[in-house]
C-alpha positions in Angstrom: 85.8 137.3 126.3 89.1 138.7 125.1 89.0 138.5 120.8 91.9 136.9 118.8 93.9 139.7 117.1 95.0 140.0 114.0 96.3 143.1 113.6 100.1 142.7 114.4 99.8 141.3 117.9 102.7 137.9 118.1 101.5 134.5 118.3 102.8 131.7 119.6 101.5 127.9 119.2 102.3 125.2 122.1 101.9 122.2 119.6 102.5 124.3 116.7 103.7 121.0 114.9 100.2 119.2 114.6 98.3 118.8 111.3 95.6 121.6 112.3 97.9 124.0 114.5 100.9 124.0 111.9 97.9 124.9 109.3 96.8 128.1 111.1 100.8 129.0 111.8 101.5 128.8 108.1 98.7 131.3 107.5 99.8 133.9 110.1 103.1 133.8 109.1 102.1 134.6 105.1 100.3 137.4 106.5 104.2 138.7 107.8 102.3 138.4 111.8 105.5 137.2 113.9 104.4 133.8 114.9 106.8 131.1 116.6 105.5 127.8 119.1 107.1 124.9 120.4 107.0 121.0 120.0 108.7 117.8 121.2 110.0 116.8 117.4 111.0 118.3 114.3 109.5 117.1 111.1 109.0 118.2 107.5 106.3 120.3 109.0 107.9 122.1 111.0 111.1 122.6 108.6 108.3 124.0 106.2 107.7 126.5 109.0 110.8 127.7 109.7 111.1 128.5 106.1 108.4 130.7 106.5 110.2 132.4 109.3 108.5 130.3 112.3 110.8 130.4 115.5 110.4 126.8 116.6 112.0 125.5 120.0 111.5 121.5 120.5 111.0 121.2 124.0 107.8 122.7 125.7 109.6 125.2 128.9 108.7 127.8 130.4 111.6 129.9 129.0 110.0 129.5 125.2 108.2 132.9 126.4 111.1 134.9 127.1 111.8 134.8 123.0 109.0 137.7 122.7 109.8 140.9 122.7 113.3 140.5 122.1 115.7 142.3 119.5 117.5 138.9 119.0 120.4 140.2 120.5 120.3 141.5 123.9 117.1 140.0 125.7 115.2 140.9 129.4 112.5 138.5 130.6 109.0 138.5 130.8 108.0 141.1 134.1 105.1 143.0 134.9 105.3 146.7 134.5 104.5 149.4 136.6 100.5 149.6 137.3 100.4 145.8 136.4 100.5 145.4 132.6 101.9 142.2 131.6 104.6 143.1 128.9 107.5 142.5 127.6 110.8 145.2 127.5 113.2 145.5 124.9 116.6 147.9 125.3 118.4 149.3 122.5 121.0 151.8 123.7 118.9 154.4 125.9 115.5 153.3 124.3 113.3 151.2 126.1 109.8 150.0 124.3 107.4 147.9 125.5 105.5 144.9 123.5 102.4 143.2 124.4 102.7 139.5 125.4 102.0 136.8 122.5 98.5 135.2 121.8 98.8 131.7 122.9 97.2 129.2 120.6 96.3 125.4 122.0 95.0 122.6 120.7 92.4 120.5 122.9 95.9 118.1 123.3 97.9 120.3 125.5 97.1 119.4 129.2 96.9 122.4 132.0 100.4 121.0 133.5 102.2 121.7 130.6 105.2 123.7 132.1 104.8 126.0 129.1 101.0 126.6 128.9 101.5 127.1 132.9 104.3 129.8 132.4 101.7 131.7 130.3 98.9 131.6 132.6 101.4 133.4 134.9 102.2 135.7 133.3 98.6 137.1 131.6 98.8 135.8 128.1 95.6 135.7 126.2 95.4 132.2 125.1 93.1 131.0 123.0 92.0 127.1 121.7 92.9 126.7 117.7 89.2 126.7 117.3 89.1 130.7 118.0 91.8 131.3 116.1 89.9 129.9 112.9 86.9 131.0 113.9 88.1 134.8 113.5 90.2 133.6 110.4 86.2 132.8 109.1 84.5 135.7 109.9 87.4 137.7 107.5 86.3 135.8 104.5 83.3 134.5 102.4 84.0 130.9 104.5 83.4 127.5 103.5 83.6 125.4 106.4 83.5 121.7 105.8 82.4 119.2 108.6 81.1 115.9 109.4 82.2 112.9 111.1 84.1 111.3 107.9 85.1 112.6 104.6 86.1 116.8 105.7 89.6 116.1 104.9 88.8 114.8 101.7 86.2 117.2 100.9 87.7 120.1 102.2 90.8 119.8 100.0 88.3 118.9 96.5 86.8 122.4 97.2 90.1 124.3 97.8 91.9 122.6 94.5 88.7 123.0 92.8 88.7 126.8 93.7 92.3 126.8 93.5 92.5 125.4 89.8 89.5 128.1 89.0 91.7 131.1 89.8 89.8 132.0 92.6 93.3 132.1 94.5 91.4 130.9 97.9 93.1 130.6 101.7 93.0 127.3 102.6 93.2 125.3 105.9 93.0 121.3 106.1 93.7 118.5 108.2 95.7 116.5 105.5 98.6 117.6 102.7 97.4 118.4 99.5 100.6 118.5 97.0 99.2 121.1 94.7 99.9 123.8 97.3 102.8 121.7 99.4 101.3 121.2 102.7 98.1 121.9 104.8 97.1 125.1 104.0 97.7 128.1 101.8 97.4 131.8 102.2 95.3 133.2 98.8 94.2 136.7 97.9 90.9 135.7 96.8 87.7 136.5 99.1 87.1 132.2 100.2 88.6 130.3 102.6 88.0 126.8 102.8 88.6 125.3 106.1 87.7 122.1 107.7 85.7 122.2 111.0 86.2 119.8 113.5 83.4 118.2 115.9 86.1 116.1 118.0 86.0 118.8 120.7 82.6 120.3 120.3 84.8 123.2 118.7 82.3 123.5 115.8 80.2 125.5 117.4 82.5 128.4 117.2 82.3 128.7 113.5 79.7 131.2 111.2 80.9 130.6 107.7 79.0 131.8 104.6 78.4 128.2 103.4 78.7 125.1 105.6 78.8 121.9 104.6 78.4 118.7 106.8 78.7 115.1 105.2 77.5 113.0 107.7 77.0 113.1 111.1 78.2 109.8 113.5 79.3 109.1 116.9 83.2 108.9 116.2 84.7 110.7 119.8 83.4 108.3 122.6 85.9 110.0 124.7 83.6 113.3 124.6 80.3 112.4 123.4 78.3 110.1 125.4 75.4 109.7 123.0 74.6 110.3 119.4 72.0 112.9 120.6 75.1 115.3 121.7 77.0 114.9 118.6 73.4 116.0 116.7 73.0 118.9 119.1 76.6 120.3 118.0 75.7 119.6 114.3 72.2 121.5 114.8 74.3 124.5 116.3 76.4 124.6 113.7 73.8 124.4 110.8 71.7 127.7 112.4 75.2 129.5 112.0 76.0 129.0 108.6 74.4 131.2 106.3 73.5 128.4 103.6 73.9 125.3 104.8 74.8 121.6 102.4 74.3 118.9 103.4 74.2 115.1 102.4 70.6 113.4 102.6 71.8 110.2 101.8 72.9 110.6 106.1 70.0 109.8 107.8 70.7 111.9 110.6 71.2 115.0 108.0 68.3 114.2 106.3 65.9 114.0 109.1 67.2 115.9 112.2 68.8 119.3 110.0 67.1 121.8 107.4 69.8 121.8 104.4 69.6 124.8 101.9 71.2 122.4 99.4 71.2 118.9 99.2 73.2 115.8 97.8 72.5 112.4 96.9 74.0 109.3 95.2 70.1 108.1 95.0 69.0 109.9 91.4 65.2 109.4 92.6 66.3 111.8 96.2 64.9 114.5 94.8 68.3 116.1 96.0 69.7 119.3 94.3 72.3 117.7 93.1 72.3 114.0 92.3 74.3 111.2 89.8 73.5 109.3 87.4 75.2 106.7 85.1 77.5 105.9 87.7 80.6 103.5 87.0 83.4 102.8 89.8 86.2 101.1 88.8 89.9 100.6 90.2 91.2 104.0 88.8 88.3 106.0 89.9 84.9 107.2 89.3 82.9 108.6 86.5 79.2 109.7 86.5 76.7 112.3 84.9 75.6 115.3 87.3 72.4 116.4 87.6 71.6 119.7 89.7 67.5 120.3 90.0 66.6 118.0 87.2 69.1 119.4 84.0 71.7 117.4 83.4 75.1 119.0 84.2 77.7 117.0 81.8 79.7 114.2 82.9 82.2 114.1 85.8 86.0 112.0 86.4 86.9 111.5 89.5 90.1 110.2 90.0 89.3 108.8 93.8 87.8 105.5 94.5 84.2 104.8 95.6 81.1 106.0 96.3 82.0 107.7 99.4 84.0 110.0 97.2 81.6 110.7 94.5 79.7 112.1 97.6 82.4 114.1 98.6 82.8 115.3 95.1 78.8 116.1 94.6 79.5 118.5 98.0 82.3 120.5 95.9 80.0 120.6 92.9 77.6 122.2 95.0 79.8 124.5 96.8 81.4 125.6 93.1 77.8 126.1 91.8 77.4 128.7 94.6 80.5 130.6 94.1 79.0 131.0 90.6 81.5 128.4 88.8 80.9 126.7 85.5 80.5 123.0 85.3 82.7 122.9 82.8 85.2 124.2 85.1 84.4 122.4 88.6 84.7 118.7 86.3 87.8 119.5 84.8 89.2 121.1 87.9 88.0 117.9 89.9 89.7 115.5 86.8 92.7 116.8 88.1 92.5 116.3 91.9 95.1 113.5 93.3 93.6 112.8 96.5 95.1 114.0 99.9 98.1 112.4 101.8 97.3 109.7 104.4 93.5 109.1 102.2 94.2 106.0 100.0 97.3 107.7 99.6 100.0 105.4 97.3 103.3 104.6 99.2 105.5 102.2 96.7 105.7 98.8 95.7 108.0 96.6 96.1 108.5 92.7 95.1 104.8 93.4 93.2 103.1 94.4 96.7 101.2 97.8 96.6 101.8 99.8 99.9 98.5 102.2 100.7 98.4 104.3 103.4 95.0 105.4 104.6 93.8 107.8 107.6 90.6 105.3 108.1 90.2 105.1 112.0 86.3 104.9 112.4 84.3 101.5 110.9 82.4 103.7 108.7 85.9 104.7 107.7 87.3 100.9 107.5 84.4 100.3 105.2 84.7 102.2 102.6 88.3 102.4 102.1 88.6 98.1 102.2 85.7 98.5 99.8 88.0 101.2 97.7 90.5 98.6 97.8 88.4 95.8 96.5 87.8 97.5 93.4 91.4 98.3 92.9 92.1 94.6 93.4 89.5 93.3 91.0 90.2 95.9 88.2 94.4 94.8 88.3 95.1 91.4 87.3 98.7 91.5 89.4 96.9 92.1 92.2 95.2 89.5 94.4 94.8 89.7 98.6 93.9 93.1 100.2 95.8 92.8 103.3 94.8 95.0 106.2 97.1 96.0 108.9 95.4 98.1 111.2 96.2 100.4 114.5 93.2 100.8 116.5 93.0 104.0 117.7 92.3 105.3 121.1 90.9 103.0 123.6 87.3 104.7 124.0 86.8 103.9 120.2 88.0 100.7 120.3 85.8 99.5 123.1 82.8 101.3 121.7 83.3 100.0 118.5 85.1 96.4 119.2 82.1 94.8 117.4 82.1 97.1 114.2 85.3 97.1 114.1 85.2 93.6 113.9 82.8 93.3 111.8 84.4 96.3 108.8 87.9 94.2 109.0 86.0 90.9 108.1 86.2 92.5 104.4 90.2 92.2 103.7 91.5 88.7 102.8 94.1 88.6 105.4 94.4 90.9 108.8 96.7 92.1 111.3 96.2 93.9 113.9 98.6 96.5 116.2 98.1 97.4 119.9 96.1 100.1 120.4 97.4 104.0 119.9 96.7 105.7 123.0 96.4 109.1 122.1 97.3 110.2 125.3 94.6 108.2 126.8 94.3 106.5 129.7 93.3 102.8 129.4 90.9 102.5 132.0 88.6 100.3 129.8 91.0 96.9 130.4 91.3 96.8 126.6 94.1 95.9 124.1 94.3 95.1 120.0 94.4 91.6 121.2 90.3 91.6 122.2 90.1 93.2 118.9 91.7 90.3 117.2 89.6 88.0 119.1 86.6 89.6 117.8 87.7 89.1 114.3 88.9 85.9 114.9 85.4 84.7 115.6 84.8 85.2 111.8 87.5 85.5 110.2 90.4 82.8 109.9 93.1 84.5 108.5 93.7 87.3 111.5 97.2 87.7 113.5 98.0 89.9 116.4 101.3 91.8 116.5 101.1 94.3 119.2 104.2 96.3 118.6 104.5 98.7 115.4 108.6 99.5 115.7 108.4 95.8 114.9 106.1 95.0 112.6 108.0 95.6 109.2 110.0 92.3 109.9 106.7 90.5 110.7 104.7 91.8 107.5 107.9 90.7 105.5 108.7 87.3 107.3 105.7 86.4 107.5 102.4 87.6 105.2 102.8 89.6 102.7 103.7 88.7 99.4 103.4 89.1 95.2 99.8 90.6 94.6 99.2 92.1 97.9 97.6 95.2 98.5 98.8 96.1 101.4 96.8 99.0 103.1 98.1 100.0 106.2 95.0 101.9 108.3 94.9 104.2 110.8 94.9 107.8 112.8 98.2 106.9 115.0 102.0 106.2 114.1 102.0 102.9 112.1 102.1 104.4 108.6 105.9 105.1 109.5 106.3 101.2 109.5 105.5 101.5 105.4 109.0 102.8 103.8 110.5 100.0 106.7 108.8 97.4 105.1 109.0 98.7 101.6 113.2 98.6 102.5 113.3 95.2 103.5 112.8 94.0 99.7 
């Protein structure tokens, strides 16, 4: 199979606006590699990339290609040269040079009729899935890939800012925004990269970092995975690639179908490498004494609610303790850390309601964020509902997990509920965010159905929310852009 280049060869994304593409752009183009890509809208992510230099075209043709090889100024299109090399000529007065055609990068999103994707095919282009384009980003560097079914984000971005904050000057590549370095990923000098690895496409497999890490292991992608036992399977691969391997034993899946190098626990009597003690949550975060083999560490703050992010944190403790970090330095590095964008992420308030907008998609997700939220309301006396508004996503999940869903969302005081975010699926399972709300419904009194998100603002303000609400808006689709709407109509 043909090997991503990285040693001057153009690159050009099809999708290069998405939270993992846009990551993997950003890094190319700090290394000076001409990289450009197309997508259907602009947004701050893209603006950040045309800063950088990106050429980005918002539509997805055919004719994107022609940009390559190009001096700007006078421009030939794409042919095949004499003998059949695919190329690219550029004429400059009586000089004629040839280029080689760009590396095409895809996400699993873009579909073999896409006119662009299609025009590249044609015409010989390597292409590659985002997935091989990290994986060769990981074999430069003394990795840390981050995986499991919840918590990567969240984890991935600890370590980085941890590393970050300890003047290890790491490259860093995430699925969420991290303000401390303006975005989704950052291009460091140091010898780590921290990068999260996805299991949504069975893409994991691809990766052989120096230290992985995997949270937890779930089925979350119905749509793929037909069983839990396939998910385990690309978890196992995984685990015999990484050269130490952390993992959380408080999963039972980790604990009993993987051999960790390095374990973590909540549970002090786990016998896990590293473990808490002394634990006390509260609405503003988290603080607990650290243990690693038995010897107390020193205490830790975590400014991040619940235990699910204590866990998170004990996996960056870990990871620091490998890269040969003081204590001292991972807790006050960590005492620092505000969170990710779109993970309990603070919006505003307005008319004393508290806007939260959170990525949580899965049940196990749901969970632990509306428990996140019931600490924050019972440790602030102006607050008093936790409101849920929720998008299901994807209609494989939400008819594989109607019941849990149901059951997660029984936890806020009040709930609404959105039609369901396709995706780009097809909805050949008959299903719709109104079956959800039945569900609830046949526990929970205080549920309402409003299918359309471009409307929901006036709903939330005409009708539920008011003084004391926490209103945490959930979800991996487009309804957090109905927040600063409803924050405006106060």
């Amino acid at each position: 199979m043909a090997r991503v280049d990285l040693n001057g060869r153009p690159f050009h994304f099809i999708g290069i606006g998405g939270i993992g593409m846009s990551a993997l752009a950003q890094i190319l183009a700090q290394r000076q590699l001409s990289v450009s890509g197309s997508d259907l809208r602009s947004s701050h992510i893209t603006d950040r990339l045309e800063a950088l230099g990106v050429k980005i075209f918002y539509q997805q043709e055919a004719n994107n290609l022609n940009f390559f090889g190009s001096d700007r100024q006078q421009r030939r299109p794409l042919r095949v040269l004499a003998g059949g090399e695919s190329a690219l000529e550029e004429v400059k007065g009586s000089t004629t040079k040839t280029y080689s055609l760009p590396q095409i990068i895809c996400s699993t999103a873009i579909a073999p009729t896409n006119p662009e994707y299609q025009a590249a095919v044609k015409l010989g282009c390597p292409i590659f899935h985002r997935s091989d384009l990290l994986a060769a980003l990981i074999e430069q560097y003394e990795s840390i890939a981050v995986s499991g079914t919840h918590g990567k984000t969240t984890t991935s971005s600890l370590i980085g800012y941890m590393m970050y904050q300890s003047n290890l000057d790491p490259t860093i590549i995430v699925g969420g925004e991290v303000d401390a370095w303006d975005g989704n990923a950052r291009s460091g000098q140091g010898k780590y990269l921290v990068a999260e690895a996805d299991e949504s496409d069975g893409s994991l497999v691809k990766h052989h970092p120096s230290i992985g890490v995997i949270t937890n292991i779930e089925l979350d992608h119905p749509d793929r995975y037909q069983n839990i036992q396939q998910v385990i399977d690309i978890f196992q691969t995984f685990a015999s690639q990484c050269q130490t391997l952390i993992g959380c034993i408080d999963d039972p899946i980790v604990r009993n179908k993987l051999t960790v190098d390095i374990s973590y626990s909540l549970n002090p009597d786990s016998e896990a490498d590293y473990t808490a003690k002394n634990v006390s949550y509260h609405d503003r975060g988290t603080t607990a004494e650290i243990w690693e083999r038995g010897v107390s560490l020193g205490s830790l703050r975590l400014p991040l609610l619940g235990e699910h992010n204590l866990s998170n944190a004990l996996a960056a403790i870990a990871v620091g303790r490998q890269a040969g970090l003081e204590f001292a330095t991972i807790s006050q590095s960590i005492a620092t850390f505000a969170g990710t964008k779109r993970r309990f992420e603070h919006r505003g308030e307005a008319n004393d309601i508290t806007f939260i907008d959170d990525y949580a998609h899965h049940p196990k997700e749901i969970e632990v964020t509306l428990a996140a939220a019931k600490l924050r309301v019972a440790g602030n006396k102006s607050l008093k509902r936790v409101v849920a508004i929720f998008q299901p996503h994807r209609y494989s999940r939400t008819k594989t997990f109607l019941t849990e869903f149901a059951d997660v969302l029984q936890n806020a005081d009040v709930v609404i509920i959105t039609d369901i975010y396709s995706a780009g699926e097809k909805n050949i399972f008959g299903i719709s965010g109104e079956d959800l709300v039945k569900a609830i419904a046949l526990k929970h009194h205080h549920v309402h159905y409003h299918a359309a998100v471009d409307s929901i603002a006036e709903f939330l303000h005409r009708e539920i929310l008011q003084p004391g609400d926490l209103a945490m808006f959930l979800g991996a689709g487009n309804l957090n852009q109905a927040i600063a709407q409803t924050i405006a109509l106060y």
